[in-house]
C-alpha positions in Angstrom: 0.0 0.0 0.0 1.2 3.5 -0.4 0.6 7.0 1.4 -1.0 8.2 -1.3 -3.1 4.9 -2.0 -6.7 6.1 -4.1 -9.2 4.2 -4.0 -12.6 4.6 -6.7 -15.4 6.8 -5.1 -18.7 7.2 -6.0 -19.6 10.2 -7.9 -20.1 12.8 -5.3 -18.6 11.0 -2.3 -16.1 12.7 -0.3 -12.6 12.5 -1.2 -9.2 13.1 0.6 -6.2 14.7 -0.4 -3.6 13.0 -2.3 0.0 13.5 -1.0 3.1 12.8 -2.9 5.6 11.9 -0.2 9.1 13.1 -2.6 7.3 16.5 -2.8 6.6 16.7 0.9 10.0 15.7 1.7 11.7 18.2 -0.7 9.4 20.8 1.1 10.5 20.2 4.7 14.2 19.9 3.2 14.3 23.5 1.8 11.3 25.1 3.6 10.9 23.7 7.2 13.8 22.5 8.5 17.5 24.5 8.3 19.7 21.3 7.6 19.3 17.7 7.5 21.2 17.2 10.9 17.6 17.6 12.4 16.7 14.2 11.8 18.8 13.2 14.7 16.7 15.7 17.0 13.6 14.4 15.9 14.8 10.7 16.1 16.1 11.6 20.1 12.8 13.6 20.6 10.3 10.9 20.0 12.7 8.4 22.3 12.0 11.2 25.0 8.2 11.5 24.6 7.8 8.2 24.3 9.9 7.1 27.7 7.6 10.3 28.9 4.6 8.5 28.5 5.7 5.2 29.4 6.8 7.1 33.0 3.1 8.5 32.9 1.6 5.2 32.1 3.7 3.8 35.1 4.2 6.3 37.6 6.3 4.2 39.9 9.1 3.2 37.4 12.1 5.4 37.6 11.9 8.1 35.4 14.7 7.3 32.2 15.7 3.8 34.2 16.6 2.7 30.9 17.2 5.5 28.7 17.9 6.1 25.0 20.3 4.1 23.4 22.2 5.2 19.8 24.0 3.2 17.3 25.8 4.1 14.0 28.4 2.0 12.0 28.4 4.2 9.1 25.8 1.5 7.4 22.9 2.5 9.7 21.8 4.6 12.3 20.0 2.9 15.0 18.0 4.9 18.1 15.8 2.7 20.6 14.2 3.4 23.9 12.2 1.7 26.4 8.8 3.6 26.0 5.4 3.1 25.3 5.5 1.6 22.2 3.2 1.2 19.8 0.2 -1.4 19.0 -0.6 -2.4 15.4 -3.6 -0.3 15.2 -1.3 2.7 16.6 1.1 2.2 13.7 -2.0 2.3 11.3 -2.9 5.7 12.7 0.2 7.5 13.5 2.8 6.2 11.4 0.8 5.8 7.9 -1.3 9.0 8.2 1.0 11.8 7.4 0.3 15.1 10.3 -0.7 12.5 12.6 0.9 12.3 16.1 0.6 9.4 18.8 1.1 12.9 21.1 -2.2 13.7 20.3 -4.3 10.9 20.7 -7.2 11.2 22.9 -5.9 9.3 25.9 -2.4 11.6 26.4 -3.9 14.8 25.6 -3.9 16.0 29.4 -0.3 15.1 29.6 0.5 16.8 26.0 2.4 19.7 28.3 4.9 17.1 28.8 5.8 16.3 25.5 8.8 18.5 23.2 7.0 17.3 19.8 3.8 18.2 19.0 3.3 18.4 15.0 3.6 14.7 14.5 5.8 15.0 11.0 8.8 14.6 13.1 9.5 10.8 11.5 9.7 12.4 8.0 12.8 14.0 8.6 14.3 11.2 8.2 13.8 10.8 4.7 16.6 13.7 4.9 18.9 11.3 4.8 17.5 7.6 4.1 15.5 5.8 1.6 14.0 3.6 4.1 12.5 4.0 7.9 12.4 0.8 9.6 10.5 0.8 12.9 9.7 -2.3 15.6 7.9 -1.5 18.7 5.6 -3.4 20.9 3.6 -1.2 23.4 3.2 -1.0 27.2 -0.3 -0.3 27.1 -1.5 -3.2 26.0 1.2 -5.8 27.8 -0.5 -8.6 25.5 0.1 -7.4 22.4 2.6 -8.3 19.7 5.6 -6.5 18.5 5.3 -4.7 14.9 7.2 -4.0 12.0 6.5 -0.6 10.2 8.6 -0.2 6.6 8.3 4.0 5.1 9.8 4.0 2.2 10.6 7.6 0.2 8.3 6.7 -2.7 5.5 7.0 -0.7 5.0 3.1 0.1 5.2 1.0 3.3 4.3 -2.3 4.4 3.2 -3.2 8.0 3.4 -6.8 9.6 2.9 -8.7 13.2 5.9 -10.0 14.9 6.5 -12.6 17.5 6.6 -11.9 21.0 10.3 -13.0 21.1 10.8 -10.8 18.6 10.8 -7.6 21.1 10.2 -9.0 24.7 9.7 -5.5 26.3 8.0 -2.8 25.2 9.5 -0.1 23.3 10.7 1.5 19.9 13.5 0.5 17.7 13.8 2.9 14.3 16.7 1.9 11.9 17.6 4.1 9.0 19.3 2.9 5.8 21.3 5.9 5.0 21.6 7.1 1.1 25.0 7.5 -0.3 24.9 11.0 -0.4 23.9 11.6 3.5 27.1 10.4 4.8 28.0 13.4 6.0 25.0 13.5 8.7 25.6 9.8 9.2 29.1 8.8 10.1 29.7 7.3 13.3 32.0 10.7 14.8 28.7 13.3 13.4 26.1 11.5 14.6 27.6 11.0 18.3 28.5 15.1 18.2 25.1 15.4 16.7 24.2 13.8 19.8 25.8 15.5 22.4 24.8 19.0 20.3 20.8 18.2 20.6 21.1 15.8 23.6 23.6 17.3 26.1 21.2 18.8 28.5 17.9 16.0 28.2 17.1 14.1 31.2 16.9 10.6 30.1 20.4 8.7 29.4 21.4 8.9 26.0 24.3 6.2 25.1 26.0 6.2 22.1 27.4 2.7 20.3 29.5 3.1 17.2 29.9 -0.8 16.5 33.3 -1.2 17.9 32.7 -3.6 20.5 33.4 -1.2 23.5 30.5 -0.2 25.9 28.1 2.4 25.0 29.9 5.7 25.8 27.1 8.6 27.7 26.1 11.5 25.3 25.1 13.3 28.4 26.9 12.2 31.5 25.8 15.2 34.0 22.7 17.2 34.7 23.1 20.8 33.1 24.9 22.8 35.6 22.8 24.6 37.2 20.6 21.8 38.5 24.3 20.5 40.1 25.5 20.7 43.5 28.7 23.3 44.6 30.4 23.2 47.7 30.3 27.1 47.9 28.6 29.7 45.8 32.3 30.6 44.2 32.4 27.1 42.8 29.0 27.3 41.5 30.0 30.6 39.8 33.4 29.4 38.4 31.6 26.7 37.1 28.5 28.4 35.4 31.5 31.1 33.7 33.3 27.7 32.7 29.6 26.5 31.0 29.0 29.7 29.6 32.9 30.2 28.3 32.5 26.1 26.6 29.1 27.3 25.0 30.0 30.3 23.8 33.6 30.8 23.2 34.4 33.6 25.5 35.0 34.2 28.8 32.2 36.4 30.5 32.2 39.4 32.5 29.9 37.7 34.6 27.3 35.2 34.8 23.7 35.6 35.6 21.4 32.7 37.0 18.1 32.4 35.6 15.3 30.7 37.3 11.3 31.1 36.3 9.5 28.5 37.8 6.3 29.2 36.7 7.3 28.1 33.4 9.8 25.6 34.5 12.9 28.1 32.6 16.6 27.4 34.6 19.8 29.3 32.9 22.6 31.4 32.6 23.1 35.0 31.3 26.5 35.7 30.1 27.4 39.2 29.8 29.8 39.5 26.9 33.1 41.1 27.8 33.4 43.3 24.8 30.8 46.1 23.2 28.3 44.9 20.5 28.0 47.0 17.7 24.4 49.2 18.0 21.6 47.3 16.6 23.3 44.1 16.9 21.6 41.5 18.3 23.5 38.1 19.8 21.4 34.6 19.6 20.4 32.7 22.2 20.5 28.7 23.0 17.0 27.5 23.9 16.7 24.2 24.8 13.1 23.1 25.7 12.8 19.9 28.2 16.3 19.5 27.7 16.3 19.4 24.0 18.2 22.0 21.8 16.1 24.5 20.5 17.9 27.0 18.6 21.2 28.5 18.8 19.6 31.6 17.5 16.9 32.4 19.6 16.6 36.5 19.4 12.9 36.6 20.5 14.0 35.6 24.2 15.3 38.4 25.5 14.4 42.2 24.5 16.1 44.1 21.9 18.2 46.1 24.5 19.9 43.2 26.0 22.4 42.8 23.3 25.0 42.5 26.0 24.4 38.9 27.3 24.1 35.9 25.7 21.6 33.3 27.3 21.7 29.6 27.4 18.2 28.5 29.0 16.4 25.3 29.7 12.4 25.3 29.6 9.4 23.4 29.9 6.4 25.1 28.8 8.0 27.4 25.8 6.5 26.3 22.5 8.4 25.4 19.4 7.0 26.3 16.3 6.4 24.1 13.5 10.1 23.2 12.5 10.9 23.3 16.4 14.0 25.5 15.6 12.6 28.9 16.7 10.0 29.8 19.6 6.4 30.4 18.9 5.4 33.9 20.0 2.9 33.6 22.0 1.7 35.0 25.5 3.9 32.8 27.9 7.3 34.1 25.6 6.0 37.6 26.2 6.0 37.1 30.0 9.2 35.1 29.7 10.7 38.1 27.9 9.5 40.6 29.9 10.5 37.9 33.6 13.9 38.0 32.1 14.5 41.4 31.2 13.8 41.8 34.9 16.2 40.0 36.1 18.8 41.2 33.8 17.9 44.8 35.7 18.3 43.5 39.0 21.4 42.3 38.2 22.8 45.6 36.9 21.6 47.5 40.1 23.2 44.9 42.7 26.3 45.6 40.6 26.0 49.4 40.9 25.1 48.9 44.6 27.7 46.7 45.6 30.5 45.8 43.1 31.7 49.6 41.4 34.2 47.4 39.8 32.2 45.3 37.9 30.1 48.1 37.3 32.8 50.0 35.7 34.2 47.1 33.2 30.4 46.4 32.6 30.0 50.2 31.5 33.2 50.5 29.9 32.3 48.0 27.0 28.5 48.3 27.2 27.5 51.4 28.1 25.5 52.0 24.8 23.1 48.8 26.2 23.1 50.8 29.1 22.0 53.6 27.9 19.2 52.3 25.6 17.6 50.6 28.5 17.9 53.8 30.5 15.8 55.7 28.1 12.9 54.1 28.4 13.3 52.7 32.8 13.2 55.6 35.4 14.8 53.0 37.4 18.0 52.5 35.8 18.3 55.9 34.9 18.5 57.3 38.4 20.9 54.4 39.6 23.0 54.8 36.2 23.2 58.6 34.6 25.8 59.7 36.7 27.8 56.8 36.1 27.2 57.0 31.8 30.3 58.1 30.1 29.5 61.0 27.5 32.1 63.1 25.1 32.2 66.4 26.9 34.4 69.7 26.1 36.3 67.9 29.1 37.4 65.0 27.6 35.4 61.5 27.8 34.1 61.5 31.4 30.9 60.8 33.3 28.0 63.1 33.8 28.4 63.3 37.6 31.1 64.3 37.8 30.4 66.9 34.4 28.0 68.3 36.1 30.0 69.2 38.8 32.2 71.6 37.1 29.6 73.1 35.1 26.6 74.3 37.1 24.9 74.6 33.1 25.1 72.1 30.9 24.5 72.9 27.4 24.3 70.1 24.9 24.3 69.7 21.4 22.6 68.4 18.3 24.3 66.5 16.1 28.2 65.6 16.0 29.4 68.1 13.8 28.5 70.7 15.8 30.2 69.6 19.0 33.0 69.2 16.4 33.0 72.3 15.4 32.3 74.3 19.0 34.2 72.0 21.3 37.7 74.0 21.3 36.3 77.5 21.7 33.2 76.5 23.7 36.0 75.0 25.9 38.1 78.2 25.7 35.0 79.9 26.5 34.3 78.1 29.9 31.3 76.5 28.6 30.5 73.0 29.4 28.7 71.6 26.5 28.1 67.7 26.0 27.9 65.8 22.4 24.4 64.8 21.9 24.9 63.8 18.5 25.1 60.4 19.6 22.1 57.8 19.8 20.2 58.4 23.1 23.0 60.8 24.3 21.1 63.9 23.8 17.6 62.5 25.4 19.9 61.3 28.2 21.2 64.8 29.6 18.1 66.5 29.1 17.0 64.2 31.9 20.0 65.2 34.2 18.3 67.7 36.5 15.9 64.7 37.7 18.8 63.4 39.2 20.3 66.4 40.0 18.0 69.2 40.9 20.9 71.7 41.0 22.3 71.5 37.3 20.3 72.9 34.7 20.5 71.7 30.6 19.8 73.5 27.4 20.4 73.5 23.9 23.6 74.7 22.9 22.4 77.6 19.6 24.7 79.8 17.7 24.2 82.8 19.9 24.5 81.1 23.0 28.3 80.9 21.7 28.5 84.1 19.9 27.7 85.6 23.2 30.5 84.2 25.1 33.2 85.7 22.0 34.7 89.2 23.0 34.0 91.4 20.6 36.9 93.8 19.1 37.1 97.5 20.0 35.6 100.3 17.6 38.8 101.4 15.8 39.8 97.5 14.9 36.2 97.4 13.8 36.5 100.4 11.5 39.6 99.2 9.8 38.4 96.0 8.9 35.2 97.2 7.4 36.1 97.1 3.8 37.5 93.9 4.1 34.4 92.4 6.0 32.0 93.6 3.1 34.2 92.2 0.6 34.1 89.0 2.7 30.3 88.9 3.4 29.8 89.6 -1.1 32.2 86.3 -1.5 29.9 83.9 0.9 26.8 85.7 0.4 26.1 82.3 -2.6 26.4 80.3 1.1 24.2 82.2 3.0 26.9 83.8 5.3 27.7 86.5 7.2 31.2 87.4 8.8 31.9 88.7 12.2 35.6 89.9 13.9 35.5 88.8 17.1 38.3 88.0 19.7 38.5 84.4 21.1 40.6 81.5 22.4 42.1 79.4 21.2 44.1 82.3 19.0 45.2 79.0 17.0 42.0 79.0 15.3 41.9 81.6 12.4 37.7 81.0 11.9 35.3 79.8 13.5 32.0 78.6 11.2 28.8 78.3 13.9 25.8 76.7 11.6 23.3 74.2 12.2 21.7 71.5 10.3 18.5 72.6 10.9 19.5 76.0 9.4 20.9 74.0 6.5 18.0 72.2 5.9 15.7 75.3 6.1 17.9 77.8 4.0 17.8 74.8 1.3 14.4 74.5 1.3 14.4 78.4 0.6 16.3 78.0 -1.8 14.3 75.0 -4.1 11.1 77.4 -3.1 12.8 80.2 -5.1 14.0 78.3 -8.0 10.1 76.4 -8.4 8.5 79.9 -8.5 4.6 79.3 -9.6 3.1 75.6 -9.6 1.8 73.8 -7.3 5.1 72.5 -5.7 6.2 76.2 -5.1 3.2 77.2 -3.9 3.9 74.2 -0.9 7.8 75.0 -0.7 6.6 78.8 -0.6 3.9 78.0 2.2 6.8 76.4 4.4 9.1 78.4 4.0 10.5 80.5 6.8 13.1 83.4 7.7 16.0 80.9 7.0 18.9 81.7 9.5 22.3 83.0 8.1 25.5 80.9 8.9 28.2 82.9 10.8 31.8 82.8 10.2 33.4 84.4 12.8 37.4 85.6 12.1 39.5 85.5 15.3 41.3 88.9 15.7 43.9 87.3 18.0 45.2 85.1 15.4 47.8 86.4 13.2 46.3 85.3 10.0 43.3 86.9 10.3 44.9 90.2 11.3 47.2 90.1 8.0 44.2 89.2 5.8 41.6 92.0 7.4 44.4 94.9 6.1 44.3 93.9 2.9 43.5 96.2 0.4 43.7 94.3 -3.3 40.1 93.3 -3.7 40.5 90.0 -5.5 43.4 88.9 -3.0 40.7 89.6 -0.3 38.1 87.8 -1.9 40.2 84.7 -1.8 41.6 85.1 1.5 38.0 85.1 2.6 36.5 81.9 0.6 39.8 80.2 2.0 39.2 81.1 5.7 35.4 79.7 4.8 36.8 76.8 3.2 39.2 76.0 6.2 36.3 76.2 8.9 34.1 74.4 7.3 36.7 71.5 6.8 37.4 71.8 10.6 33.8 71.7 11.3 34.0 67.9 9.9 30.6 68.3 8.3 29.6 66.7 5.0 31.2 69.5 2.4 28.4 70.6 -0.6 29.5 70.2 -4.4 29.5 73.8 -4.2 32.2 74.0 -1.1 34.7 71.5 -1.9 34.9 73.7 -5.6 35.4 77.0 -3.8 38.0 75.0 -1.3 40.2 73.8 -4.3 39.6 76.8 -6.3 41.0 79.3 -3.2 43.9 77.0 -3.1 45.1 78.1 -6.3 44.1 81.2 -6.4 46.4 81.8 -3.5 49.2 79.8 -4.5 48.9 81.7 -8.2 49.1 84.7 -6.2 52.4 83.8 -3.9 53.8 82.5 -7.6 53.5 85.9 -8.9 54.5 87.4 -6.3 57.8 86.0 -5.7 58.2 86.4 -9.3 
């Protein structure tokens, strides 16, 4: 008989589907299921639900007394277990109707909690790898009933017959796969015992492995997972969860976090990675569920902010999805998420309470995390800001301690213009802090609810320009012609020029402009040039005063007091574009078309100049 097996129907008699098992098989090979290695998992998975029920069927019998027990010489692979076992009429229903699961019949479906499978295709994974699926069992529920032979083959066929009791004296499962040729990769002796120990290491039966040798069965998971092990003293029991964590994950961790939700039956460790993650980054996690791996790439555990740990957990009432590689979002992950981010929080603000050394490593290489988290919790932002390291016209250093010197805090918006305000802001006295920087700016705005005393604003162009001396009336009066000269050549730029006194007297220019003022004086601009229409009437009816960019010469520099006297008119119209050009480099903003051809074009006007000069 075949899976597919039709049989004539009268005209308008219900009909079934037809399944054609090659196509199905090709599906869950490129669709469902990442590799064929999962066949071993779903082989080791049934042994487990099926020594589950047996243990449920007989309460009193030791829980895993016999185990699983795995064979591969290279010409099969060979998993049996002690379980329930099936009858004939059980093999008929679960074994030959494809989507079927024994974990569903009628009479386990109060204990289907218990179970890791729960789809009931798991068996098909094997025609990954093999041609043929060979299964004997003989079930416990019915002690007087023969043993079984089920044959699946890939074309779609099987064949089912009764065996003798001698046969299979005790009740269990046997399934023995005939590997293809081209499986052996997923089927030599050495993969499928690390195959083994990669899905198998933490389950709770015994799980032996045999490779046909002749020596005894060697254990695929000789110790409980280590948490659920005894310690003579809490250091051991931390040593050896960093040791777990470091043979997981390949790194040793900053520290280790225990994680224990026992209303969903979830034991683990947290790992907090001793380097920084790049932002958006997110690690995955291992998720093993009743002791069976999971995924190694379980994101959807934890919240998108804990990108500084890396979790290896143990669960019992998580749910797999389909391919059981991933975790099914449901309600109970929600709460799991949300349980562990909690815990995760707790463990930062024992370390800020009691361990400032950890504390400071921890924020050293993660404050970025840190600072994402405190964005959006009150909690961690009161026990952390202080401590948050921020670019400040003082050097990197924390906001406490910021604050300190600098009664106001001003704070600005983007990069470039701490860039290009930092030196003479610092000069000036001002404190101001680089907000350019994801969350930064957000962050010190919420400084005075830490600190009542210290106050924060937006640093603006005139907030700066106040803090510049300005030169007396005679050095004002000399410069004039050369300042109208200047203010003709970067009028295209939207400019204006200022002589000002200021430190450092290093800097010949100083260029104060905003992005926002970019943005607006462009928009002015494409308003002008789509006079009339419809899209000028819109660029017209946003359109607002659009602020001028400053650049404001420093008197105390010698540069600027050689260019200001000179008289030539063209000579002064380059001297200015080049003083614009060199500010606006120092700035470190991106350069317009229009700036980088003025830049070069200064450049040789001037060195044209010296050149004839000298001649």
């Amino acid at each position: 008989m075949t899976l597919s097996d039709a049989s004539s129907h009268p005209a308008g008699a219900d009909r079934t589907f037809q399944v054609d098992l090659r196509g199905l098989v090709d599906l869950l090979s490129h669709h469902l299921y990442s590799s064929p290695r999962v066949y071993l998992r779903e082989l080791l998975q049934n042994a487990v639900d099926a020594l589950t029920a047996r243990h449920a069927l007989e309460p009193a019998a030791p829980a895993g007394a016999h185990g699983i027990r795995l064979y591969a010489d290279g010409s099969v692979v060979r998993v049996e277990d002690d379980g329930v076992g099936l009858t004939e009429a059980d093999v008929h229903t679960f074994l030959a109707t494809i989507g079927r699961s024994s974990k569903r019949a009628e009479q386990v479906a109060e204990q289907r909690g218990d179970f890791i499978g729960q789809f009931g295709i798991g068996l098909l994974s094997c025609f990954l790898v093999a041609d043929e699926i060979h299964v004997v069992s003989r079930s416990a529920r019915t002690p007087d009933a023969p043993a079984v032979e089920w044959r699946g083959r890939g074309d779609g066929s099987y064949t089912i017959r009764t065996l003798r009791a001698s046969d299979r004296p005790r009740p269990g499962t046997t399934v023995t796969l005939t590997p293809r040729a081209d499986a052996g990769e997923w089927t030599r002796p050495a993969r499928v015992q690390a195959l083994a120990r990669h899905f198998g290491s933490l389950l709770r039966h015994p799980v032996t492995f045999d490779d046909g040798t002749g020596g005894a069965g060697a254990p695929v998971n000789p110790e409980p997972a280590p948490w659920a092990r005894t310690y003579p003293t809490p250091g051991a029991r931390s040593r050896a969860l960093a040791a777990y964590g470091e043979e997981v994950f390949g790194f040793t961790p900053l520290d280790t976090i225990e994680l224990d939700l026992p209303a969903v039956g979830l034991k683990g460790i947290a790992c907090v990675l001793p380097q920084a993650v790049p932002a958006g980054r997110r690690h995955g996690h291992r998720v093993h569920v009743k002791g069976m791996l999971l995924s190694e790439q379980a994101e959807e555990i934890l919240p998108e902010w804990a990108f500084f740990v890396r979790c290896v957990v143990d669960a019992e009432s998580l749910r797999p999805t389909a391919s059981r590689e991933s975790l099914y979002e449901d309600d109970t992950l929600a709460a799991v998420r949300d349980a562990l981010a909690e815990r995760l929080r707790a463990w930062i603000a024992r370390a800020a309470a009691s361990d400032p050394d950890l504390l400071a490593r921890f924020l050293h290489a993660h404050h970025l995390a840190v600072k994402s988290l405190a964005v959006h919790d009150d909690e961690i932002l009161r026990m952390l800001l202080p401590w948050l390291p921020f670019e400040t016209t003082d050097g990197h250093t924390t906001l406490d301690e910021f604050a300190r010197t600098h009664r106001t805090v001003l704070v600005t918006s983007s990069v470039e213009e701490f860039r290009q305000v930092a030196a003479i802001a610092s000069a000036a006295g001002l404190g101001v802090v680089n907000g350019g920087y994801t969350y930064d700016r957000e962050l010190v705005h919420r400084l005075p609810e830490i600190r009542p005393e210290s106050s924060v604003a937006d640093l603006d162009p005139a907030t700066l320009t106040a803090h510049l001396d300005p030169v007396d009336r005679e050095t004002e009066l000399a410069a004039a012609a050369y300042l109208a000269r200047a203010r003709e050549a970067l009028a295209v730029f939207d400019c204006d020029v200022a002589l000002r006194t200021f430190q450092p007297a290093s800097a010949p220019a100083l260029l104060v402009d905003s992005r926002e003022a970019r943005h607006e004086r462009t928009r002015s601009q494409l308003a002008r040039e789509q006079e009339g229409g419809l899209w000028g009437d819109i660029l017209g009816a946003l359109r607002q005063e659009a602020p001028r960019a400053q650049l404001i010469l420093n008197q105390l520099n010698p540069l600027v007091r050689t260019a200001v006297a000179i008289d030539e008119p063209e000579l002064a119209r380059t001297s200015a574009e080049a003083l614009y050009g060199q500010a606006a480099l120092l700035s470190r903003r991106p350069l317009r078309p229009a700036e980088s051809s003025l830049i070069n074009r200064s450049f040789l006007d001037l060195l044209a100049h010296a050149l004839r000069k000298d001649n």
